[in-house]
Each structure stands twice: as structure tokens, then as C-alpha cells.
C-alpha positions as CSV (number, residue, x, y, z in Angstrom):
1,X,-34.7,20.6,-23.1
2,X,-33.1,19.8,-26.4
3,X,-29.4,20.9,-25.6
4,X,-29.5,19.0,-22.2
5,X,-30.8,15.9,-24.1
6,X,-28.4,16.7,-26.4
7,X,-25.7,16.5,-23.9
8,X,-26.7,13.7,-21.8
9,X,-26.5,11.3,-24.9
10,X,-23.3,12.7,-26.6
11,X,-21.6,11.3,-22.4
12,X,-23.5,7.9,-22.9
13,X,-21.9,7.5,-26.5
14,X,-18.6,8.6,-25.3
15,X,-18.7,6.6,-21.9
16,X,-20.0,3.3,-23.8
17,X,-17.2,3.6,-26.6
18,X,-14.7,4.3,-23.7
19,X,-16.4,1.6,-21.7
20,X,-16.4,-0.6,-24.7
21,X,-12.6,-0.1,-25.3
22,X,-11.8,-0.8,-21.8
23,X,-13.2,-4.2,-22.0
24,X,-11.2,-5.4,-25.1
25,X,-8.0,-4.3,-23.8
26,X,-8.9,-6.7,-20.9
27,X,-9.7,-9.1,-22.5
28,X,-8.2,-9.4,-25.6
29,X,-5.0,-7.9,-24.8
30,X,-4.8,-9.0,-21.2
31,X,-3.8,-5.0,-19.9
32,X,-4.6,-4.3,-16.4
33,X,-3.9,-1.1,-14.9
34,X,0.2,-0.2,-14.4
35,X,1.1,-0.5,-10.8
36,X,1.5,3.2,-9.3
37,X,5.2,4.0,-8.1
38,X,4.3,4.0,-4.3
39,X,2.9,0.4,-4.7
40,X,4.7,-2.1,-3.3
41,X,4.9,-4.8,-5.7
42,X,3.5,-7.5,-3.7
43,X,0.6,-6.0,-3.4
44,X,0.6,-5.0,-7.0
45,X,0.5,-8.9,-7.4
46,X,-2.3,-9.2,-5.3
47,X,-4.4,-6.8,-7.1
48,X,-3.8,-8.6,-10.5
49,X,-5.2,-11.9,-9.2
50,X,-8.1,-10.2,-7.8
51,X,-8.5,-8.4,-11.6
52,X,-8.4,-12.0,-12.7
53,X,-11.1,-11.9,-15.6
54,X,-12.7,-16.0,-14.3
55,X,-13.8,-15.4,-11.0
56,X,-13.2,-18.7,-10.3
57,X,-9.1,-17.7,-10.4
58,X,-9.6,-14.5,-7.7
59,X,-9.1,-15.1,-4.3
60,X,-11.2,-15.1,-2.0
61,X,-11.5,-12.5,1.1
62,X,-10.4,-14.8,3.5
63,X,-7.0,-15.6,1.3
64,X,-6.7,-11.8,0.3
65,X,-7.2,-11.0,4.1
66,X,-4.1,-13.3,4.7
67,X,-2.0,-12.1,2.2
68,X,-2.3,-9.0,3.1
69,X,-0.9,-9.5,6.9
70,X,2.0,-11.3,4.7
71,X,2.7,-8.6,2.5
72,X,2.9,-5.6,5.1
73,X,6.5,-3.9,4.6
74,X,8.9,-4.1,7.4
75,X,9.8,-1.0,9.4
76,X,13.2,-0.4,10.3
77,X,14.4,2.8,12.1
78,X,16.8,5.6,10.4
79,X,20.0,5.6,11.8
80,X,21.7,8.5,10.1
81,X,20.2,11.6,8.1
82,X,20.1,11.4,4.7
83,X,19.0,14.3,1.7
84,X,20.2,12.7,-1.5
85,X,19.1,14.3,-4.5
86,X,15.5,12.3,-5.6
87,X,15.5,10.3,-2.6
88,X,13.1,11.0,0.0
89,X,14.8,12.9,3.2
90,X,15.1,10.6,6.3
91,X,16.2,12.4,9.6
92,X,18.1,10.0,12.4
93,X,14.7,8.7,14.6
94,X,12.3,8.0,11.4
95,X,10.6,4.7,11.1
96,X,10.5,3.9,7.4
97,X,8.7,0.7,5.8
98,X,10.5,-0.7,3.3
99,X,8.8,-2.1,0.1
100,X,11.6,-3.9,-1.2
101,X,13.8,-4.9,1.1
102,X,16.8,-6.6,-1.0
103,X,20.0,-6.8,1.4
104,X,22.4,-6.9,-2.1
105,X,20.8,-3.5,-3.3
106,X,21.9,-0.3,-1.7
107,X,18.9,1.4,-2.5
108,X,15.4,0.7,-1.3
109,X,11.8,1.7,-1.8
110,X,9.6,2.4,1.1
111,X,7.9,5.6,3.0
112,X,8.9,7.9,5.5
113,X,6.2,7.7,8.7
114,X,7.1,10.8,9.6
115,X,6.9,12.8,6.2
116,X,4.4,10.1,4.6
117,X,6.5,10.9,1.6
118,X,7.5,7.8,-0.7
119,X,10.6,6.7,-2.3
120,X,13.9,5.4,-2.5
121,X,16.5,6.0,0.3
122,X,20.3,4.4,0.9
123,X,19.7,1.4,2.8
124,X,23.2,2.2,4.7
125,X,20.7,5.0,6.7
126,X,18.5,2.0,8.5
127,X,19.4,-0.2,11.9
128,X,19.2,-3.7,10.5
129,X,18.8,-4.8,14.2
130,X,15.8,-2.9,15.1
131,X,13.6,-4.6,12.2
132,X,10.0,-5.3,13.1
133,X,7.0,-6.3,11.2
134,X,4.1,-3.6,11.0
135,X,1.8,-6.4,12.6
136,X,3.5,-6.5,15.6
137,X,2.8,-2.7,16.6
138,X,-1.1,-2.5,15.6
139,X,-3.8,-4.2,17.1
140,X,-6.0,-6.3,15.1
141,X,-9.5,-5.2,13.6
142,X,-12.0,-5.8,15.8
143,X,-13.9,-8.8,15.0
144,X,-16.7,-7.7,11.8
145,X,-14.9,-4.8,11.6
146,X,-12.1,-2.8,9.9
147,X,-10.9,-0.8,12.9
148,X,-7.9,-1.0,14.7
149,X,-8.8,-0.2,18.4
150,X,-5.1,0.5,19.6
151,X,-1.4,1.5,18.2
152,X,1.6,2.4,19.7
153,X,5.0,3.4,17.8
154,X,7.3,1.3,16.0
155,X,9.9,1.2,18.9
156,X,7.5,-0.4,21.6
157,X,8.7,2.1,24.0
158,X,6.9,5.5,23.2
159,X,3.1,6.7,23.1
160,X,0.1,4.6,22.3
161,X,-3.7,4.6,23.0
162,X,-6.7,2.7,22.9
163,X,-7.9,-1.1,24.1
164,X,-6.8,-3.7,22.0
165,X,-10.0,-5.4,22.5
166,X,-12.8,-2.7,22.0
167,X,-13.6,0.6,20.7
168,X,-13.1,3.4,22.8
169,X,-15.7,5.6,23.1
């Protein structure tokens, strides 16, 4: 009994120093977590406001809820095959969505829908023409709820399923 007591108070000592720590480099140094490599950075802005330290600066669901329909990358289709070294590989017919679109920047960030792999790619490999915004190809949540009730691919032309206005069952 004396060991696991032992034990249990030794990972409460560590987890409130660690815990303790945490809170001061919030709040006196103002650190907040990096942002992770396959975040786009929009979304990386988002999540700082919400970290905000006053709730009274966070935003609110409704606004994060908006945002978020702003900030969803734009998919473009791959028009010729590229396997640079440490750049994901993009065949001709992937749909990619781009983090970081910049048009004066030959290479962008975004993710392979095919692969589900993340990185940077020559941006001379995507139809500028066939641009769409992921919003456009998914159906929205049903109402009090999170779930999309129907997709279909990024070219409008190919497979999809369910009712855009209930849940299949």
C-alpha cells in the first residue's frame, strides 16, 4: 500500500510542477503551442485567438464556425506528375488543397487527397482553371449536428452519396 501511495504522490508533484510551469510560460511569457507543419496558418491564427488568456478576447462559436468555412484551402487538380525530392508525390488526376496559395511563389503547401500525405509541391503541377472551394463539394452539417450527410468529388462529375438534407440510415 505504501509503494503505490508512494507512486501516486511522486505523479501529482510532478504533474503540478509541470502544470505549474505551463501556466507561467502562458502567462508571463505569452508562449502558446508552435503551429504543427501540416497546419495551415490561418487556422493556426484561429487557434491562438481562441488560446486567448481573457475570455472576453476568444471568439465565440458562432464567429469560429464562420471562420472556419473562410479558411478551408482551395482544391485545385494536378495536372502533371511530380516526385521531387522532399515534396510530396502528386500523380496527374489528384485533387490537392492548397494551404498557402501565393501565385508569386513556385512552391506551395497543401495535401494530397489521394495519398493524405502533406507538403510542399511545384505549383506549375496544378490547373489554375479548375479551382474550387472545399465548401462547394460537401454538404453542410446537418442542423445541431456535425455530420455531413452527402459528398461527392472535387470535379462535380464523378461518384457521390448520401442526401444533403438527412442522414441516411
Amino acid at each position: 500500500m505504501r509503494t503505490k501511495l508512494n507512486h501516486f504522490c511522486f505523479f501529482c508533484t510532478r504533474y503540478i510542477i509541470n502544470l505549474l510551469k505551463i501556466l507561467q510560460a502562458l502567462e508571463e511569457r505569452g508562449e502558446r503551442l508552435q503551429c504543427p507543419h501540416i497546419c495551415p496558418p490561418s487556422i493556426y491564427s484561429l487557434l491562438l485567438l481562441c488560446w486567448s488568456l481573457n475570455s472576453n478576447d476568444r471568439p465565440k462559436f458562432n464567429r469560429i464556425n464562420t471562420l472556419l468555412n473562410q479558411y478551408r484551402p482551395i482544391q485545385y487538380r494536378v495536372t502533371r506528375d511530380s516526385k521531387e525530392l522532399n515534396q510530396i508525390i502528386l500523380i496527374r488526376g489528384d485533387t490537392v488543397s492548397v494551404f498557402d496559395p501565393y501565385p508569386d511563389k513556385p512552391i506551395w503547401k497543401g495535401q494530397n487527397h489521394r495519398t493524405q500525405q502533406v507538403g510542399f509541391f511545384p505549383r506549375i503541377c496544378l490547373a489554375a482553371t479548375t479551382t474550387t472551394k472545399t465548401n462547394e463539394k460537401i454538404s453542410w452539417p446537418v442542423r445541431g449536428s456535425f455530420i455531413h450527410t452527402g459528398h461527392r468529388d472535387g470535379s462535380g462529375q464523378g461518384i457521390s452519396w448520401g442526401q444533403i438534407d438527412k442522414i441516411d440510415e
